[in-house]
Residue frames as qw, qx, qy, qz and C-alpha x, y, z in Angstrom:
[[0.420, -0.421, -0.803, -0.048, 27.58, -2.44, 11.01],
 [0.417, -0.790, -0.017, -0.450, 24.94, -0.23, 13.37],
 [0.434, 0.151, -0.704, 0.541, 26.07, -0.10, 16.38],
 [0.397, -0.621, -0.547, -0.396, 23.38, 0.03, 19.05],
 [0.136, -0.603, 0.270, -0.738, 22.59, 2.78, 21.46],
 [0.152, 0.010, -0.900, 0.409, 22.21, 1.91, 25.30],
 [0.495, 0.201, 0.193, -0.823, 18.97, 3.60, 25.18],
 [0.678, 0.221, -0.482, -0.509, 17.66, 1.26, 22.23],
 [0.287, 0.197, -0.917, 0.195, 19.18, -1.78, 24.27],
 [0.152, -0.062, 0.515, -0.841, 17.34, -0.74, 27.05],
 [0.581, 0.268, -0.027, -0.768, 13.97, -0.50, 25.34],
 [0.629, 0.118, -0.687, -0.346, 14.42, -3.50, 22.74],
 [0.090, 0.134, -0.913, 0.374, 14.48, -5.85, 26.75],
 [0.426, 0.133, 0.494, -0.747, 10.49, -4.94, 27.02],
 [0.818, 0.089, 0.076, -0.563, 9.78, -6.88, 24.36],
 [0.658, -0.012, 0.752, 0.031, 9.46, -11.12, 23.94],
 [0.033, -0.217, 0.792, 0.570, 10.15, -12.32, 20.16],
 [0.228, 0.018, -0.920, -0.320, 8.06, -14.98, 20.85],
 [0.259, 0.484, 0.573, -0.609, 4.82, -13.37, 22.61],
 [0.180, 0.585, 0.549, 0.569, 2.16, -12.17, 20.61],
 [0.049, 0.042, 0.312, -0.948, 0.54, -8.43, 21.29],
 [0.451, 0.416, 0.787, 0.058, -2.03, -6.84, 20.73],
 [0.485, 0.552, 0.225, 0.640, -2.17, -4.30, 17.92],
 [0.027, 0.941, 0.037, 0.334, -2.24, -1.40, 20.00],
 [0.584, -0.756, 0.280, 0.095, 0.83, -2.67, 21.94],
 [0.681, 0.337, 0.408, 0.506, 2.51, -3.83, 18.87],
 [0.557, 0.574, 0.141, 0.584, 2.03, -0.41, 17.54],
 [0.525, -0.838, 0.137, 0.056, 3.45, 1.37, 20.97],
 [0.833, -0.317, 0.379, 0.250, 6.04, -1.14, 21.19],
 [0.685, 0.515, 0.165, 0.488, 7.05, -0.73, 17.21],
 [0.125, 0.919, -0.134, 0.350, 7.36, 3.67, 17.30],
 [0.453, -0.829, 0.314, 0.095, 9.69, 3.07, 20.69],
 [0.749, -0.133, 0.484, 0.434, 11.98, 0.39, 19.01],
 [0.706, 0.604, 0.076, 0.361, 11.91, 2.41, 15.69],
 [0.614, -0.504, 0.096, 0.600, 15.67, 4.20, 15.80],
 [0.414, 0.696, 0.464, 0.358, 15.71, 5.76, 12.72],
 [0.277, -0.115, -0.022, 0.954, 16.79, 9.17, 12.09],
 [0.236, 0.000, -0.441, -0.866, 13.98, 9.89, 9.79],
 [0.690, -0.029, 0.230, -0.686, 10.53, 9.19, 10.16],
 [0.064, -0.125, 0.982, 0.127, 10.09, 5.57, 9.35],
 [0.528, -0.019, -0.684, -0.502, 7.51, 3.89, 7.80],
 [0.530, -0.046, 0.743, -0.406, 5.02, 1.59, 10.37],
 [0.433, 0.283, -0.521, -0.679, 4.37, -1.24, 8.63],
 [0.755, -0.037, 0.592, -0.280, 1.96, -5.00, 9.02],
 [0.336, 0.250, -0.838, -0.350, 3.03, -8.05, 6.99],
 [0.685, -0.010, 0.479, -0.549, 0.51, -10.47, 7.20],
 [0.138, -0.335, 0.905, 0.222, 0.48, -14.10, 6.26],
 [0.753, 0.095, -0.110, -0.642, -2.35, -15.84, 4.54],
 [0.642, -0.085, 0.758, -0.080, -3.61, -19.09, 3.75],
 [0.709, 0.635, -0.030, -0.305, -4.27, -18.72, -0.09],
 [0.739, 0.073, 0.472, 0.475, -2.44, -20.77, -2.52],
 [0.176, -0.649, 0.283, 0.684, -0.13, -18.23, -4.44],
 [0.302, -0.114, 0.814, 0.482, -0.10, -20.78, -7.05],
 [0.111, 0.596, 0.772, 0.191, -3.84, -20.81, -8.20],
 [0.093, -0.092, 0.035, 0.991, -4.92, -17.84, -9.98],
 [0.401, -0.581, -0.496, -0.506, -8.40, -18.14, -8.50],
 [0.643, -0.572, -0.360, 0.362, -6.73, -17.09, -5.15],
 [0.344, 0.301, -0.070, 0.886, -5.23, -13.93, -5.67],
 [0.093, -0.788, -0.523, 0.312, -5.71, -11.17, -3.07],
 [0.304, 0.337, 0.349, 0.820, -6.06, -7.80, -4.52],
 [0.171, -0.706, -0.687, 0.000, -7.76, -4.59, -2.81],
 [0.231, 0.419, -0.013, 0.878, -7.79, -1.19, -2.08],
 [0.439, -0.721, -0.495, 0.204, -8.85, 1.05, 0.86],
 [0.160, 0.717, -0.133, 0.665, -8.52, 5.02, 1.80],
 [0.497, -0.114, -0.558, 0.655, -6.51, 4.73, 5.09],
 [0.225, -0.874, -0.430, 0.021, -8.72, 7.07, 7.53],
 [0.205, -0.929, 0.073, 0.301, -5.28, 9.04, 8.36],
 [0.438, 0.825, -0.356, -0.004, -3.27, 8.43, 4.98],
 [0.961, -0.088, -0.060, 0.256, 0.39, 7.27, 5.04],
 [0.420, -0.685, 0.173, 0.570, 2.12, 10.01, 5.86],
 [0.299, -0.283, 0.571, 0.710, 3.36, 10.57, 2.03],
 [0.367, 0.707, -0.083, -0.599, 1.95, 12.43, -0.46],
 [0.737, 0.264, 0.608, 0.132, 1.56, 10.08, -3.84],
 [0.075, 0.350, -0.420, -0.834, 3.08, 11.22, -7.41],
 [0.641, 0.578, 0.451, -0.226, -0.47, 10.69, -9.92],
 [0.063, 0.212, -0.617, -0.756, -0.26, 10.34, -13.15],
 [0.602, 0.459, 0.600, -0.258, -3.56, 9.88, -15.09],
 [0.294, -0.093, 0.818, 0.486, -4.12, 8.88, -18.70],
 [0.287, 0.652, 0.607, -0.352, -6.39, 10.99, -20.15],
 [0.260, 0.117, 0.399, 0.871, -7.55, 13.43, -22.92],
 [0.176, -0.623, -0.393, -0.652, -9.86, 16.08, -23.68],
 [0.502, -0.733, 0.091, -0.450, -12.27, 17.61, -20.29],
 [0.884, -0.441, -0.131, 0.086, -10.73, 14.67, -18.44],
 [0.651, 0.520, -0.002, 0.553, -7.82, 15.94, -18.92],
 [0.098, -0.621, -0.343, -0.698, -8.76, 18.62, -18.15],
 [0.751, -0.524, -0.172, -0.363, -10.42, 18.00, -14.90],
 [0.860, 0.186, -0.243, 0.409, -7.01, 16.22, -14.13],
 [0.478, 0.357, -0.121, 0.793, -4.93, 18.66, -14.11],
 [0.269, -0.567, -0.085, -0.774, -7.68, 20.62, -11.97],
 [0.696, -0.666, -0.078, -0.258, -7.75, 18.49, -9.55],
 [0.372, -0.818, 0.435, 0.061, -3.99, 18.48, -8.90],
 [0.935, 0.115, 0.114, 0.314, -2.45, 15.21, -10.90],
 [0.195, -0.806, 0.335, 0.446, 0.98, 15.70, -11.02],
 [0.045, -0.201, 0.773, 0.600, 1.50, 14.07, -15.07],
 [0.670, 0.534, 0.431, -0.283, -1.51, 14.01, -17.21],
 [0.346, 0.424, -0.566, -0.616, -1.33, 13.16, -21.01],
 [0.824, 0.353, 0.131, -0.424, -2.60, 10.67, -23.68],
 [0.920, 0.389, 0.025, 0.038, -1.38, 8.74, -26.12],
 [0.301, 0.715, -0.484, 0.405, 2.15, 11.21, -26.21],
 [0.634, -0.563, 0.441, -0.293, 2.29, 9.85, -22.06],
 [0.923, -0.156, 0.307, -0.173, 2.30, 6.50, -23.13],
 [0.732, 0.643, -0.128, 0.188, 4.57, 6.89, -25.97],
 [0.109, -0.857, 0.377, -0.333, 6.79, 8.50, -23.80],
 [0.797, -0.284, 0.405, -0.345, 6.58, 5.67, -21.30],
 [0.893, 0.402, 0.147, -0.140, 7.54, 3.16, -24.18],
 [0.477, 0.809, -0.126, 0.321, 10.32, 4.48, -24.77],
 [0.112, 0.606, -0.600, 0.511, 12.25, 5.20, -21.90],
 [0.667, -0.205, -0.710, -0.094, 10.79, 2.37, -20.32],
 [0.187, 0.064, -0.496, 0.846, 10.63, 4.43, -17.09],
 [0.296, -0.739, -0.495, -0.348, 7.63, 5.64, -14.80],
 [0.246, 0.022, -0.532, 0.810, 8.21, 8.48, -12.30],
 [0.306, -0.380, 0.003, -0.873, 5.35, 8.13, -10.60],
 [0.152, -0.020, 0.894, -0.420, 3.79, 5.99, -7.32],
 [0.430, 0.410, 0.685, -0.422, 0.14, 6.03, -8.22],
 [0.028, 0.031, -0.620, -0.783, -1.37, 5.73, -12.29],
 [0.422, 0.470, 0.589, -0.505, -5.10, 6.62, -12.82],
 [0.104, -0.156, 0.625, 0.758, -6.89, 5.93, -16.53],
 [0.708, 0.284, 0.151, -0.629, -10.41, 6.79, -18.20],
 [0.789, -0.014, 0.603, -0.119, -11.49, 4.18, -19.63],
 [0.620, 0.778, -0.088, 0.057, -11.05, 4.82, -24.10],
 [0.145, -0.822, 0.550, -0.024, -7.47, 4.80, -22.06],
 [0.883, -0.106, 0.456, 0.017, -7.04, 0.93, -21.62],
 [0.913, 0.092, 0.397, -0.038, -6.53, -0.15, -24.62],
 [0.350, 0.813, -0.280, 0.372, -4.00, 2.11, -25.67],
 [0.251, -0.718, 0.623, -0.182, -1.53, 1.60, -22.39],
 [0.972, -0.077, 0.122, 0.186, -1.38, -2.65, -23.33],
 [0.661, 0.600, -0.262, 0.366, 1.91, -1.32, -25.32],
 [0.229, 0.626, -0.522, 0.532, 3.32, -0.32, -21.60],
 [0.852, -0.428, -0.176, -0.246, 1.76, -3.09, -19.60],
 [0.789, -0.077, -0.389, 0.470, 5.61, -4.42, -18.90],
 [0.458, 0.318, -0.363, 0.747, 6.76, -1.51, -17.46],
 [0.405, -0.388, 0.120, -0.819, 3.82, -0.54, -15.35],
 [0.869, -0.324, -0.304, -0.218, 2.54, -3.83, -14.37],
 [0.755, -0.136, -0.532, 0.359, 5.50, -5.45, -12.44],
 [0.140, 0.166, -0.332, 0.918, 6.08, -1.83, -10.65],
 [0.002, 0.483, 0.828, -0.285, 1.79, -2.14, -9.78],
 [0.026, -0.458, -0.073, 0.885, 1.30, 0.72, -11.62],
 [0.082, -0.196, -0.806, -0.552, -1.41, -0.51, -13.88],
 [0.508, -0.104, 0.145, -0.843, -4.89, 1.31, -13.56],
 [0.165, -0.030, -0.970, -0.176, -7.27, -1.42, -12.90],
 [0.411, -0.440, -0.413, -0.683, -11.01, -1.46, -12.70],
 [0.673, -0.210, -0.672, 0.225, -10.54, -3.27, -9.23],
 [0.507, -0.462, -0.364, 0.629, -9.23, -0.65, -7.42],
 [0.080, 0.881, 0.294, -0.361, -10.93, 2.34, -9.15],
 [0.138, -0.543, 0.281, 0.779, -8.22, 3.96, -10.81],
 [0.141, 0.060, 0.623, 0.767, -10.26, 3.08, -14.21],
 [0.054, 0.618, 0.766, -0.168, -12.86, 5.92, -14.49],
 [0.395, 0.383, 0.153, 0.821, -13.97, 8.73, -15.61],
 [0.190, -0.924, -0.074, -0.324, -14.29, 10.41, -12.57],
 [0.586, 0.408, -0.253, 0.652, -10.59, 11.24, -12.37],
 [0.307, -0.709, 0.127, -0.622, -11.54, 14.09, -9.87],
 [0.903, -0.355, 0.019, -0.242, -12.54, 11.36, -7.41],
 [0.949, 0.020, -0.060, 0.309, -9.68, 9.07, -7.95],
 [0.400, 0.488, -0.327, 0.704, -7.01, 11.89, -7.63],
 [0.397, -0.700, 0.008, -0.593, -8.75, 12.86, -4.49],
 [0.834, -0.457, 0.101, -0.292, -8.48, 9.70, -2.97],
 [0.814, 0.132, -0.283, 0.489, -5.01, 8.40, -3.76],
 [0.222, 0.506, -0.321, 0.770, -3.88, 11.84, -2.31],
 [0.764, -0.434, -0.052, -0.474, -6.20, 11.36, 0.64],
 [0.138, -0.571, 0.801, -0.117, -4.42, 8.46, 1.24],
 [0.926, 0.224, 0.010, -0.304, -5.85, 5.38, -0.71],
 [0.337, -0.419, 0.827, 0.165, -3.47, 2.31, -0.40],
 [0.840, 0.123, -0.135, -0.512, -3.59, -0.79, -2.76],
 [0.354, -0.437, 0.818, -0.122, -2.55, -4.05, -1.94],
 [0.899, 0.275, -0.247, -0.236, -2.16, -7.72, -3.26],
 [0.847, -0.433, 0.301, 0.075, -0.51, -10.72, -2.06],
 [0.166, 0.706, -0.598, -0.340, 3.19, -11.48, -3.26],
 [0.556, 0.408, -0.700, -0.183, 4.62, -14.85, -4.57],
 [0.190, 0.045, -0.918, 0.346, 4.33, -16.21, -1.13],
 [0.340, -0.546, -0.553, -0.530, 1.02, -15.33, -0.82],
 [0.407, -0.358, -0.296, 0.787, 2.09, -12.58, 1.83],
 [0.148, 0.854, 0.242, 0.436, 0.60, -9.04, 1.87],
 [0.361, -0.136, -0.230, 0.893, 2.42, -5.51, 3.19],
 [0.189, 0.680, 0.278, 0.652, 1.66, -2.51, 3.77],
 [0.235, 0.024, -0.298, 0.925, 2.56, 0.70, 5.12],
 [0.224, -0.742, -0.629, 0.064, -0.02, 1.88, 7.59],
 [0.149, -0.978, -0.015, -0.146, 1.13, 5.44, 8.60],
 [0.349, 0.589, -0.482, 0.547, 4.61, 6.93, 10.08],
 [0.505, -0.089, -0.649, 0.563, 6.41, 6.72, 13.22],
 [0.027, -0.001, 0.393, -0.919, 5.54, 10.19, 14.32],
 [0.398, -0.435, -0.452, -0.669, 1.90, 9.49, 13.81],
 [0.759, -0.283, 0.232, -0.539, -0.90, 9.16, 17.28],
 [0.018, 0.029, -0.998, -0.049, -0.41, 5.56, 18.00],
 [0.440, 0.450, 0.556, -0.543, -4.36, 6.07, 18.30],
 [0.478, 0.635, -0.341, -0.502, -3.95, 7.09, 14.27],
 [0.198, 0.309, -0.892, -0.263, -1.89, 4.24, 13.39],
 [0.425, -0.021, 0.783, -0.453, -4.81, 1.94, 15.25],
 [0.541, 0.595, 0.250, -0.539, -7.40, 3.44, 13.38],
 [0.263, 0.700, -0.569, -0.341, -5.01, 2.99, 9.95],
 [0.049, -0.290, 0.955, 0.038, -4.78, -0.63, 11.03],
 [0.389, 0.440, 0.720, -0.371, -8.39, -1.95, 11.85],
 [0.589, 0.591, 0.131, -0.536, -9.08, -0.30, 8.62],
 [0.368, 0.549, -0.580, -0.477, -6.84, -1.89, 6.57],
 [0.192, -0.138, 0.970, -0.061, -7.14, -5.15, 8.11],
 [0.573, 0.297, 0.539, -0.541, -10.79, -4.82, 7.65],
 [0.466, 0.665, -0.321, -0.488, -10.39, -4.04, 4.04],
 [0.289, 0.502, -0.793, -0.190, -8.04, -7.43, 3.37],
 [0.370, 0.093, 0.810, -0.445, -10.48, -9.58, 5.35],
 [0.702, 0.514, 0.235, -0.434, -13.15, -8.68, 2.69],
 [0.433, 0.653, -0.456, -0.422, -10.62, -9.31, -0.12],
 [0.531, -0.272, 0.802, 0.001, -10.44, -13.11, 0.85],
 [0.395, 0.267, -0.544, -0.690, -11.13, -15.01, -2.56],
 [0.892, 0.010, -0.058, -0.449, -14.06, -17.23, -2.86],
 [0.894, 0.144, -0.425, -0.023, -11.55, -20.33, -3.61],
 [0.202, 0.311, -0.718, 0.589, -9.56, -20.10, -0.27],
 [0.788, -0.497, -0.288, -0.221, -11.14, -22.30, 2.27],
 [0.596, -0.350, -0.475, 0.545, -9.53, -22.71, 5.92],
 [0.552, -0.546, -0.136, 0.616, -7.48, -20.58, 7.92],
 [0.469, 0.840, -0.013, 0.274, -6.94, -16.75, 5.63],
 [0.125, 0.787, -0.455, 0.397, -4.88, -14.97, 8.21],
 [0.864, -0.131, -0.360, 0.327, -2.38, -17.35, 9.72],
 [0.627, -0.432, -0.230, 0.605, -0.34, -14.54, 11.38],
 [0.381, 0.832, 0.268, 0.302, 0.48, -11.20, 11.55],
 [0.580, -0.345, -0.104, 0.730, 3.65, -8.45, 12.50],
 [0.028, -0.976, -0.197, -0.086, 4.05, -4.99, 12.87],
 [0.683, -0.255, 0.110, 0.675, 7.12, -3.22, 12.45],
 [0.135, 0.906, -0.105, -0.387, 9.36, -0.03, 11.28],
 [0.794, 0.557, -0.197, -0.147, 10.90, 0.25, 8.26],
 [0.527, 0.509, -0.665, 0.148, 14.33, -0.78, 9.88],
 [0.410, -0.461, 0.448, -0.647, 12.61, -2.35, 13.33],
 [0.126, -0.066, 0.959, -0.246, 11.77, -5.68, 14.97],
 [0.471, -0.212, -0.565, -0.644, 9.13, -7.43, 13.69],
 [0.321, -0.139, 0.670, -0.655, 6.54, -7.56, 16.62],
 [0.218, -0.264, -0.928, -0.149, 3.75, -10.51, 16.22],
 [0.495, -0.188, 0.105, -0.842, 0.04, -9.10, 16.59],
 [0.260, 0.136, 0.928, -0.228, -2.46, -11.98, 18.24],
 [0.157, -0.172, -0.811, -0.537, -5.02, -13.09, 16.14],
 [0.122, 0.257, 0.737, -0.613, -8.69, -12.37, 16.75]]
């Protein structure tokens, strides 16, 4: 079990569980509490009001984080011929076709964080829908990655294009930027994603969307952000 530093002790006394902040004292407050060796992750869980249960509530969106997420995405893109082509030119780090997917099928494995597919691509990857869907690694017309301007879409996942969707509790995450970032970056990282999951509210969710939200590192106190 950690054992905590007197420094960390020290620090963790400035803040109240049960206050709310607001996001730019949240993310202050997070980078000092994060202890970590390594850079850590800054991340905002955020509660909704959608019903999980009713798939005419589902949130689902995408946004290119003004300063990224500190990590450099592995791409793969599903393509053939110029796209292909074009792929590979604009830096994907696995491009192939039909052999990709075969592959994929097989070793029922994906080493890669972000998948990007032209469209003639679809209906050839249903055969690896289990092993890509439950890992979110299905291209989907939603969030761009099905198109054939590949160029574009490799640009912007590496850029730092996030996608997001509520889990089973009809909760959303996501990593906004690192510890060592500006806390003025991570602001800017936040207001944009929030903005981004604000539009993605679904037509059949009436009341309250965001019921609450927290900020935290990956191994830090969750801090409560005040609604507004």
């Amino acid at each position: 079990m950690r054992k905590n530093s007197k420094d960390f002790i020290e620090k963790i006394k400035q803040y109240d569980p049960k206050k709310t902040y607001t996001a730019q004292e949240a993310i202050e407050l997070g980078q000092k509490f994060s202890y970590e060796k390594f850079d850590a992750a800054v991340e905002v869980h955020v509660r909704t009001g959608i019903d999980p249960k009713k798939n005419d509530q589902v949130i689902r969106g995408s946004i290119v984080l003004p300063h990224g997420t500190g990590k450099s995405k592995k791409v793969a893109v599903f393509a053939e011929g110029d796209a292909a082509v074009e792929a590979t030119r604009e830096g994907a780090d696995i491009v192939g076709g039909k052999e990709l997917i075969q592959e994929i099928k097989q070793s029922g494995k994906a080493d890669f964080e972000a998948a990007i597919a032209t469209p003639d691509m679809m209906k050839h990857l249903a055969v690896v829908a289990k092993v890509l869907g439950p890992k979110g690694l299905m291209p989907s017309p939603k969030n761009d990655t099905v198109t054939n301007n590949v160029g574009v879409a490799i640009k912007d996942i590496k850029r730092g294009k996030v996608s997001f969707k509520n889990d089973v509790s009809g909760n959303v995450h996501q990593v906004i930027g690192k510890r060592s970032f500006d806390a003025a970056m991570l602001f800017e990282n936040y207001t944009s994603f929030m903005d981004a999951l604000q539009k993605s509210k679904p037509a059949a969710s009436k009341g309250i969307f965001i019921r609450n939200i927290s900020l935290s590192t990956s191994m830090g106190p969750g801090i409560k952000i005040e609604l507004s």
